[in-house]
VEXPAVO-55371 format. One record per residue: residue number from 1; residue in one letter; x negated, y negated, z of N, C-alpha, C, CB in turn. Coordinates in nm, 4 decimals, decimal comma. Glycine has a CB too. Example, Ala and Ser with C-alpha at 12.3 -4.5 7.8 and 13.67 -1.06 7.14 Angstrom:
BEGIN
+-----+------+----------+----------+----------+----------+----------+----------+----------+----------+----------+----------+----------+----------+
|  nr | rest |     n.xx |     n.yy |     n.zz |    ca.xx |    ca.yy |    ca.zz |     c.xx |     c.yy |     c.zz |    cb.xx |    cb.yy |    cb.zz |
+-----+------+----------+----------+----------+----------+----------+----------+----------+----------+----------+----------+----------+----------+
|   1 |    A |  -1,3190 |   0,5690 |   0,7800 |  -1,2300 |   0,4500 |   0,7800 |  -1,3200 |   0,3300 |   0,7800 |  -1,1308 |   0,4473 |   0,9046 |
|   2 |    S |  -1,2850 |   0,2250 |   0,7080 |  -1,3670 |   0,1060 |   0,7140 |  -1,2900 |  -0,0030 |   0,7870 |  -1,4084 |   0,0598 |   0,5725 |
+-----+------+----------+----------+----------+----------+----------+----------+----------+----------+----------+----------+----------+----------+
This chain:
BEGIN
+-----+------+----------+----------+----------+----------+----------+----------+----------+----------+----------+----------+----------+----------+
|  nr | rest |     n.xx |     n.yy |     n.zz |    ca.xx |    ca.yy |    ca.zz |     c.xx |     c.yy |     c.zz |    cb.xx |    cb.yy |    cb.zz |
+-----+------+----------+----------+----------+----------+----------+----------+----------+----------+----------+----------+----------+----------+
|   1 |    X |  11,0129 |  15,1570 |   2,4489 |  10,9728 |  15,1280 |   2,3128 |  10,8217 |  15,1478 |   2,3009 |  11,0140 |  14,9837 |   2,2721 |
|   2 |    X |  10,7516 |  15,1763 |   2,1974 |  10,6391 |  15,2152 |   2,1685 |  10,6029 |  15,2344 |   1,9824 |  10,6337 |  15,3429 |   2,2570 |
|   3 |    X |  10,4742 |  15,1841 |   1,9782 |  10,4370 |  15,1382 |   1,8883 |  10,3245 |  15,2358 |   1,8427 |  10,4134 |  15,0104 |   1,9131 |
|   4 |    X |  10,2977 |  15,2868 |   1,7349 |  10,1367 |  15,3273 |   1,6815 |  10,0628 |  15,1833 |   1,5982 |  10,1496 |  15,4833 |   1,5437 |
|   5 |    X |   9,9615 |  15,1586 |   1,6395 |   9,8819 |  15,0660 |   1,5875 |   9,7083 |  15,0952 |   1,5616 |   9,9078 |  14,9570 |   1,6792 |
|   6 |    X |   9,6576 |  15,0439 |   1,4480 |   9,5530 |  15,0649 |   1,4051 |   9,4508 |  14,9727 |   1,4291 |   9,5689 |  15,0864 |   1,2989 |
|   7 |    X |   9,3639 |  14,9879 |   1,5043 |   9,2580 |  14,8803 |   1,5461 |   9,0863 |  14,9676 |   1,5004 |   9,2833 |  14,8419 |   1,7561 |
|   8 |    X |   9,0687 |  14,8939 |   1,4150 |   8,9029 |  14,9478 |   1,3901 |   8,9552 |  15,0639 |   1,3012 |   8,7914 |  15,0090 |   1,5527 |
|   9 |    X |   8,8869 |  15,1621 |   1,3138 |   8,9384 |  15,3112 |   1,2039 |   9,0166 |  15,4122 |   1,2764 |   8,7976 |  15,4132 |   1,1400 |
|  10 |    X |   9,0583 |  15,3629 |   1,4244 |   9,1603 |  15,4732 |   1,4859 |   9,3144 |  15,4261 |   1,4894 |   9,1158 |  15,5082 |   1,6459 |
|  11 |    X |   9,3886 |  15,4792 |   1,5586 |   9,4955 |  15,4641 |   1,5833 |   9,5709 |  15,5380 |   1,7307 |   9,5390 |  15,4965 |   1,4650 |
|  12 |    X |   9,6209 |  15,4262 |   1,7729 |   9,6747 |  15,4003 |   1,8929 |   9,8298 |  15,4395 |   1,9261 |   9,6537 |  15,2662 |   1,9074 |
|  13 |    X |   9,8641 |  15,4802 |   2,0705 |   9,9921 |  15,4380 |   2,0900 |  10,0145 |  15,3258 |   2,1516 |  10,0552 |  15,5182 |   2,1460 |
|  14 |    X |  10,0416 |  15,2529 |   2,1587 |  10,0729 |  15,1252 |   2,2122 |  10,1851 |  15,0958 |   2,2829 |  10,0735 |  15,0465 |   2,1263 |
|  15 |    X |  10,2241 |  15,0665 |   2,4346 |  10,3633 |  15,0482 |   2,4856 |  10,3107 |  14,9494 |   2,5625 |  10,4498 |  15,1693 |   2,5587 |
|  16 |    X |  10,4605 |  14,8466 |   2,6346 |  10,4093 |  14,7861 |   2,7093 |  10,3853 |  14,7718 |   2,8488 |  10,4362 |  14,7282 |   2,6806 |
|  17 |    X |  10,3155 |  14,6919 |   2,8703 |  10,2108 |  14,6854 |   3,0068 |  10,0921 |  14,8049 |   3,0087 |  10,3105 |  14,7103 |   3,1609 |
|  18 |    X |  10,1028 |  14,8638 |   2,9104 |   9,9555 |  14,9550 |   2,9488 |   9,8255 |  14,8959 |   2,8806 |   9,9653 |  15,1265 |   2,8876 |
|  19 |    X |   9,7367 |  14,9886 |   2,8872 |   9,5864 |  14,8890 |   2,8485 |   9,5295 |  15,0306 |   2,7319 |   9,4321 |  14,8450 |   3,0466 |
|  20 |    X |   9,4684 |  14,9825 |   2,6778 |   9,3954 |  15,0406 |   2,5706 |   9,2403 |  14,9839 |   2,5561 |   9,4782 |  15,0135 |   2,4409 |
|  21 |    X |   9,1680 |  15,1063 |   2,5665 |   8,9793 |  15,0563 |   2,4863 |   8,9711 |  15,0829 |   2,3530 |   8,8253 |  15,1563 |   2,5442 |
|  22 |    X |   8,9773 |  15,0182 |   2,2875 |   8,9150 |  15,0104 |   2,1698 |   8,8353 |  14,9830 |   2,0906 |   8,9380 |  14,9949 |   2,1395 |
|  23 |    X |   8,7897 |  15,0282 |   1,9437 |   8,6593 |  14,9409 |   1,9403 |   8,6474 |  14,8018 |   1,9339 |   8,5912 |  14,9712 |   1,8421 |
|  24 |    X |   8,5146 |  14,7755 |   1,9202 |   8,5002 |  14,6189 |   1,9889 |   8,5709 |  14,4930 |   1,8841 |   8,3078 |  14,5787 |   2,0095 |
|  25 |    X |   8,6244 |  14,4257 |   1,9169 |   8,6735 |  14,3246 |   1,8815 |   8,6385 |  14,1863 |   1,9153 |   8,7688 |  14,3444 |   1,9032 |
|  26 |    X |   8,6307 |  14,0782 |   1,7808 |   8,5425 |  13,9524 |   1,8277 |   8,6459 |  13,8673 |   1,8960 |   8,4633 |  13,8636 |   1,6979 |
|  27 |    X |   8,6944 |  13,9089 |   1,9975 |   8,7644 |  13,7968 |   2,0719 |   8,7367 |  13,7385 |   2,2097 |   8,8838 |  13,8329 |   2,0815 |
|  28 |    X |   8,6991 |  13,6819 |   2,2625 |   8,6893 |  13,6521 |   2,4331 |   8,8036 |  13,6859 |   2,5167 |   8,6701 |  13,4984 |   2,4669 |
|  29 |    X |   8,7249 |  13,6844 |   2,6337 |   8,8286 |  13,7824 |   2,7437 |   8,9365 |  13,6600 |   2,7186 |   8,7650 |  13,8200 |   2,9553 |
|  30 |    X |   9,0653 |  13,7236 |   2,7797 |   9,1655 |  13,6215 |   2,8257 |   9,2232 |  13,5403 |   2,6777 |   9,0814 |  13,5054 |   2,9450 |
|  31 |    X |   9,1616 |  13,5546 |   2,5435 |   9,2202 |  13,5621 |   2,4327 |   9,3409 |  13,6623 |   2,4175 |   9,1242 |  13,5850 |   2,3491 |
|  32 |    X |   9,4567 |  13,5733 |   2,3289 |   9,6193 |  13,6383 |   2,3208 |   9,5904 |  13,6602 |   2,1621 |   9,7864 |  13,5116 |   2,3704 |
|  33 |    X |   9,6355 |  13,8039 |   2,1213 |   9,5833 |  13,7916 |   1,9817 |   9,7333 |  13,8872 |   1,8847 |   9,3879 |  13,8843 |   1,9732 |
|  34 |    X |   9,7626 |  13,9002 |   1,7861 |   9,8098 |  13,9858 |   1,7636 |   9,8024 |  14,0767 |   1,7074 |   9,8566 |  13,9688 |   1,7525 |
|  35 |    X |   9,8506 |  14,1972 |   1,6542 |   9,7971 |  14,3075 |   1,5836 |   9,8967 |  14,3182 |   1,4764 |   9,7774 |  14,4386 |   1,6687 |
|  36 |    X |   9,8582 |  14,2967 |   1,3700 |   9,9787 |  14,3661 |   1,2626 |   9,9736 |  14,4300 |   1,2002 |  10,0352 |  14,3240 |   1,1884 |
|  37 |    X |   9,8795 |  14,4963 |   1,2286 |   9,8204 |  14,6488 |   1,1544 |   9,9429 |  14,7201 |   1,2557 |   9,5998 |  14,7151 |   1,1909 |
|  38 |    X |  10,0700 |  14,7819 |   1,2175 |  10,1689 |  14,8508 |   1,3231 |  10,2252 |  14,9565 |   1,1868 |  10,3144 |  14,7197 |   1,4184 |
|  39 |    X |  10,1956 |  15,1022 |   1,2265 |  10,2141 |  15,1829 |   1,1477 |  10,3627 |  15,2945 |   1,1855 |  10,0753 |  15,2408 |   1,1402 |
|  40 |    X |  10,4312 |  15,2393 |   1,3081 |  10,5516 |  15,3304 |   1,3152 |  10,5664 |  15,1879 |   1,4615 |  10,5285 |  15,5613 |   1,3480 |
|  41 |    X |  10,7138 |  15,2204 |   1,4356 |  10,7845 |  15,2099 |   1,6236 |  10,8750 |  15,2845 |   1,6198 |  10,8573 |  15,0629 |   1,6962 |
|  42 |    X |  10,8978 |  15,3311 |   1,7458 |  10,9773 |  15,4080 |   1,8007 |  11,0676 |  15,3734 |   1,9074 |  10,9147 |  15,4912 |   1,8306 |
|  43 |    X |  11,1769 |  15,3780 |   1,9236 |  11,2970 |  15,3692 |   2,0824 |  11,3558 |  15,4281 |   2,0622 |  11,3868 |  15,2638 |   2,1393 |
|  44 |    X |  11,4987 |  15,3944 |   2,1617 |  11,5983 |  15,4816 |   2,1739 |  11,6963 |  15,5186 |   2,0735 |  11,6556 |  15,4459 |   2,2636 |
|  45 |    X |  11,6935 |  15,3833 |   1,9962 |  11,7838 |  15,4342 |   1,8608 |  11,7203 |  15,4596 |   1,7461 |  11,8832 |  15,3390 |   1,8137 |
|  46 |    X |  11,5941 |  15,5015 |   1,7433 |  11,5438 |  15,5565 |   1,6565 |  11,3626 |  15,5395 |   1,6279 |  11,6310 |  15,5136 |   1,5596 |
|  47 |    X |  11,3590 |  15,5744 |   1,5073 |  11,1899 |  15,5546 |   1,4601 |  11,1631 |  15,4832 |   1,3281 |  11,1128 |  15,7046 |   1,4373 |
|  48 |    X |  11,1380 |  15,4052 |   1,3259 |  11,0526 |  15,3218 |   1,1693 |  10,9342 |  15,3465 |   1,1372 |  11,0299 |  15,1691 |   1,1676 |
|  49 |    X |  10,9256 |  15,4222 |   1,0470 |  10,7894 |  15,4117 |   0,9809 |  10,7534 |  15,3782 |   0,8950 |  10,7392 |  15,4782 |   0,9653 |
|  50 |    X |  10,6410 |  15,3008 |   0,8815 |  10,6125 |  15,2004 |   0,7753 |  10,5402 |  15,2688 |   0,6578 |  10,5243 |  15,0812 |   0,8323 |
|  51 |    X |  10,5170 |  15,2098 |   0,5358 |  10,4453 |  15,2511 |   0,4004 |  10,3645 |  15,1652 |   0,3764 |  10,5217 |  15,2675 |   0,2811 |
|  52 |    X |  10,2339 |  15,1686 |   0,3854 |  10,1676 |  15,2150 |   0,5186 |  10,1670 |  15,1086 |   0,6702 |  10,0068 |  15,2408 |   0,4709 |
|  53 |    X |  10,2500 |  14,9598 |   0,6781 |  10,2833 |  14,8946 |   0,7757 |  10,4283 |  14,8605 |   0,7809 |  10,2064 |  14,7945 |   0,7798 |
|  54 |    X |  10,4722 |  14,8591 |   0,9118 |  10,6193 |  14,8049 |   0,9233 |  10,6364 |  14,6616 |   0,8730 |  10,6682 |  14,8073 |   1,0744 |
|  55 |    X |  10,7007 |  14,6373 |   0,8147 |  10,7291 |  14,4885 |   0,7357 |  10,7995 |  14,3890 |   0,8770 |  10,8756 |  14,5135 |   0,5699 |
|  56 |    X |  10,7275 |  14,2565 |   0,8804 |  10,7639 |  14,2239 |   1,0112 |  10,6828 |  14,2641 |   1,1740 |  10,8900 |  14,2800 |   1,0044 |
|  57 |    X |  10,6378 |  14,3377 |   1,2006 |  10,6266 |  14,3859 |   1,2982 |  10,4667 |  14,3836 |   1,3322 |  10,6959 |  14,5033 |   1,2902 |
|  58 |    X |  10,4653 |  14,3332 |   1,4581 |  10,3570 |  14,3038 |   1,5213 |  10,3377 |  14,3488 |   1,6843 |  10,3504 |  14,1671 |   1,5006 |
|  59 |    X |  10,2395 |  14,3420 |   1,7632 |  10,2042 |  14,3661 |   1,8917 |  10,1204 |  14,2619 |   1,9448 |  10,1440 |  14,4880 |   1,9029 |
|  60 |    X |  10,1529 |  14,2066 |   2,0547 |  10,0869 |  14,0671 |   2,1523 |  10,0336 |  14,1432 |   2,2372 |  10,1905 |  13,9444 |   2,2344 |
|  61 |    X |   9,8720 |  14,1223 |   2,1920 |   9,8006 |  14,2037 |   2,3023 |   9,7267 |  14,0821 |   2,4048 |   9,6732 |  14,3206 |   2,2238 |
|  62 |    X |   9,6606 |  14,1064 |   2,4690 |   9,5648 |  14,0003 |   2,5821 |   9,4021 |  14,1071 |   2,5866 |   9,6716 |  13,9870 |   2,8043 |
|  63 |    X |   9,3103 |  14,0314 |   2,5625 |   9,1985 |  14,1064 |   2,6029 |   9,1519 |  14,0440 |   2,7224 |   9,0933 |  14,1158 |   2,5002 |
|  64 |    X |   9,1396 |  14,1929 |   2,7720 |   9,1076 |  14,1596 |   2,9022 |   8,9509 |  14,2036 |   2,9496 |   9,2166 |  14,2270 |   2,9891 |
|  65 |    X |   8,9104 |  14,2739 |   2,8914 |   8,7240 |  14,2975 |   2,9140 |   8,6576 |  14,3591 |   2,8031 |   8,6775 |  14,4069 |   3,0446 |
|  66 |    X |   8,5243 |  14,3584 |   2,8019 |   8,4490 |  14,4221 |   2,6767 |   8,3167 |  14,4345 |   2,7920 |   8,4260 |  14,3043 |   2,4996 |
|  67 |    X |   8,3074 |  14,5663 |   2,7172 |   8,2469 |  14,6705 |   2,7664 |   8,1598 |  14,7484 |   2,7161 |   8,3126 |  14,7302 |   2,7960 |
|  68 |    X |   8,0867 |  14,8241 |   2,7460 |   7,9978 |  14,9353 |   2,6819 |   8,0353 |  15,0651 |   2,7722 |   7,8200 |  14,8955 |   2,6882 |
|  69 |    X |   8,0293 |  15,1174 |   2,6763 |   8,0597 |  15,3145 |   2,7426 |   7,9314 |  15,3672 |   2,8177 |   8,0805 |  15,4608 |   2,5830 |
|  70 |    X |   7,9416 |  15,4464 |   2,8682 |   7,8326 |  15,5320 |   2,9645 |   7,7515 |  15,5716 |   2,8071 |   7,9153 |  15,7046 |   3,0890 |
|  71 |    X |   7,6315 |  15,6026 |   2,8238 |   7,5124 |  15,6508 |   2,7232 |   7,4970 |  15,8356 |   2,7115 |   7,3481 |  15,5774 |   2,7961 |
|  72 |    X |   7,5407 |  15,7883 |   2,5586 |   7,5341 |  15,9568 |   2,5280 |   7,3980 |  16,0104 |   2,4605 |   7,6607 |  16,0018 |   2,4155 |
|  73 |    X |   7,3327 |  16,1207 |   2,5322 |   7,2139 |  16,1191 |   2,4569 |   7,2286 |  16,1889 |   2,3776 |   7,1069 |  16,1417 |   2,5051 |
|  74 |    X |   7,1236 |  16,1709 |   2,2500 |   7,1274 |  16,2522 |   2,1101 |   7,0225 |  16,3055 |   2,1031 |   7,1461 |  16,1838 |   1,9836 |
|  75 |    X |   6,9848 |  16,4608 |   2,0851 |   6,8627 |  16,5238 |   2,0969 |   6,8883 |  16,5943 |   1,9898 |   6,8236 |  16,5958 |   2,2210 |
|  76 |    X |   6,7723 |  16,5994 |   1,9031 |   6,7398 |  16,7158 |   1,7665 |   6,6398 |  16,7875 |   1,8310 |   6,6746 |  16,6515 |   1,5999 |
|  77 |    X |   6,6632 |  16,9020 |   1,7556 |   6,5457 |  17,0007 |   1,8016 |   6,5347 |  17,1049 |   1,6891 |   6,5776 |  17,0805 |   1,9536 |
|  78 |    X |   6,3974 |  17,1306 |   1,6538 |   6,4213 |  17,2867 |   1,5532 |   6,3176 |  17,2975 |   1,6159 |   6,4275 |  17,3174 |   1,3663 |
|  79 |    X |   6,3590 |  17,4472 |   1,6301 |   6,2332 |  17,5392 |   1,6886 |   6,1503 |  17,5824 |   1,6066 |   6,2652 |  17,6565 |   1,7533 |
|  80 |    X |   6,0370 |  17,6159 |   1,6697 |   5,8724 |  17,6689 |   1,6184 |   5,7880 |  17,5445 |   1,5583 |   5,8804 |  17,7987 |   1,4764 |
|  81 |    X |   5,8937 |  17,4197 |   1,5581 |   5,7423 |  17,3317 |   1,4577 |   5,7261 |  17,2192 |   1,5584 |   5,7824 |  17,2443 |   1,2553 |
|  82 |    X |   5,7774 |  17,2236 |   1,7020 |   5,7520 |  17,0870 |   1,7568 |   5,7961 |  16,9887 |   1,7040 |   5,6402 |  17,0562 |   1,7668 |
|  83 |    X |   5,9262 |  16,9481 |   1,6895 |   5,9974 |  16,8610 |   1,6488 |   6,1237 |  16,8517 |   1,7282 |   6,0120 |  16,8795 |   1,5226 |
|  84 |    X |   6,1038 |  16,7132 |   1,7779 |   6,1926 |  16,6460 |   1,8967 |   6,2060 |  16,5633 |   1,9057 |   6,1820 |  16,6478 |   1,9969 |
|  85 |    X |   6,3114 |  16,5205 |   1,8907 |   6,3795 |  16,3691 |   1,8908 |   6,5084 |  16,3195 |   2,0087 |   6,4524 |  16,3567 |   1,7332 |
|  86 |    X |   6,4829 |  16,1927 |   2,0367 |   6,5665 |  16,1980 |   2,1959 |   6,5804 |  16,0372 |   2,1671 |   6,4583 |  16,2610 |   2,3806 |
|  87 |    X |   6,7715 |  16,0359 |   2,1479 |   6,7582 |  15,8811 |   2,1047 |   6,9010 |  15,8562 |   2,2128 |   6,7773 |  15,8342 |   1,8910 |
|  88 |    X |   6,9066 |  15,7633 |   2,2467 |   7,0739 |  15,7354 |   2,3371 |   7,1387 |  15,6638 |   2,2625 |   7,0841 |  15,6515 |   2,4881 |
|  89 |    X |   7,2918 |  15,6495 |   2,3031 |   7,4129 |  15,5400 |   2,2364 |   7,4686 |  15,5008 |   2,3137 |   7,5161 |  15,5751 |   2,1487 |
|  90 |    X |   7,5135 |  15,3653 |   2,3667 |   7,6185 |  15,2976 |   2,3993 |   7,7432 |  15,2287 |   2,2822 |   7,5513 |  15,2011 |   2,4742 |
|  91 |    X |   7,8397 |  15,2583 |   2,2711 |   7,9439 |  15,2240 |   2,1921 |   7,9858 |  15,0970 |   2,2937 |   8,0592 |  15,3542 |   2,1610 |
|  92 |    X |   8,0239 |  15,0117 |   2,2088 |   8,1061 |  14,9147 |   2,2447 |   8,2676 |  14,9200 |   2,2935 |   8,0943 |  14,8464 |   2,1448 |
|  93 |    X |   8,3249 |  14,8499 |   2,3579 |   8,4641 |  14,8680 |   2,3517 |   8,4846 |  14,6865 |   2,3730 |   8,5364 |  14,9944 |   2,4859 |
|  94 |    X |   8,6553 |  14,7326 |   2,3619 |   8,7216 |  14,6458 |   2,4322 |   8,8473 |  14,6493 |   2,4476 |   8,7004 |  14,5490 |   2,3990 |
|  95 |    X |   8,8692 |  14,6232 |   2,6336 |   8,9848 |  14,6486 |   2,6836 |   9,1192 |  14,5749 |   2,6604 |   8,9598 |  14,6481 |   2,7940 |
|  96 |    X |   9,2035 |  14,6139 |   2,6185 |   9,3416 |  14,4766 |   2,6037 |   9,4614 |  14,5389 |   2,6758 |   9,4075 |  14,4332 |   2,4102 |
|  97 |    X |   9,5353 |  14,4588 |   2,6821 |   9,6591 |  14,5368 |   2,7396 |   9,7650 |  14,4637 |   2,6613 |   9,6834 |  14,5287 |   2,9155 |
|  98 |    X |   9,9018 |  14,5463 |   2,6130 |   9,9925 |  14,5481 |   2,5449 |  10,0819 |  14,4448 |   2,6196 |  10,0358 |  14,6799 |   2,5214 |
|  99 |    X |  10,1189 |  14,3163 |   2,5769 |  10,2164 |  14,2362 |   2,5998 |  10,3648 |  14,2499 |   2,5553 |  10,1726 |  14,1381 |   2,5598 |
| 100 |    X |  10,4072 |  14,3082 |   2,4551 |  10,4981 |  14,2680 |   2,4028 |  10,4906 |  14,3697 |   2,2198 |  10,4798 |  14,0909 |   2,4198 |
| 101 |    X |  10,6086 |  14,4120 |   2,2046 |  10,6202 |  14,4472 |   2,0823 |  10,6766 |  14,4273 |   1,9879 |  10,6298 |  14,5117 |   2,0768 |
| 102 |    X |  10,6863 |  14,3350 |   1,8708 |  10,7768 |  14,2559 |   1,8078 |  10,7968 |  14,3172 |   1,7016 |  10,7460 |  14,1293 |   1,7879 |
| 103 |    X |  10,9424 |  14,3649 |   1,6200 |  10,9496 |  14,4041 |   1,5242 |  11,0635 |  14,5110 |   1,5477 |  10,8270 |  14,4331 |   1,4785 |
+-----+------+----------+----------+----------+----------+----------+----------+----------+----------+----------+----------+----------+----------+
């Protein structure tokens, strides 16, 4: 069984026991939370898809770490006038892993 779910402005597949980074979320590690932003499930006897959420249907996630990504640098450049700019990013995450899929 497997789920698409929407956390922040992306969207996920979601099954269980696997882990997902996503963006950051205000919860502490070892917080049980649920998601009911759930935009399809899928199994063996079939697929539901919701307009635009499945009625009922939720996902029991666990967060398990929060994190920052490796640093991406951002460089502008136009040539001939000496103009250079050099800035880095760390994005936030946070790790959860899929408990359970209800619905």
């Amino acid at each position: 069984m497997y789920a698409i779910i929407r956390s922040g402005n992306r969207q996920y597949r979601a099954e269980v026991g696997k882990f997902l980074d996503v963006e950051r979320l205000p919860n502490k590690v070892d917080d049980k939370i649920e998601i009911a932003d759930v935009l399809l499930i899928g199994n063996d006897a079939g697929t539901v898809i919701g307009q635009p959420n499945v009625d009922g249907a939720s996902v029991a996630v666990t967060v398990i770490d929060q994190f920052r990504a490796p640093k991406i640098l951002v460089f502008k450049y136009r040539q001939r006038t000496k103009f250079r700019r050099k800035r880095g990013h760390r994005q936030y995450y946070t790790r959860i892993r899929i408990d359970a899929i209800n619905g």
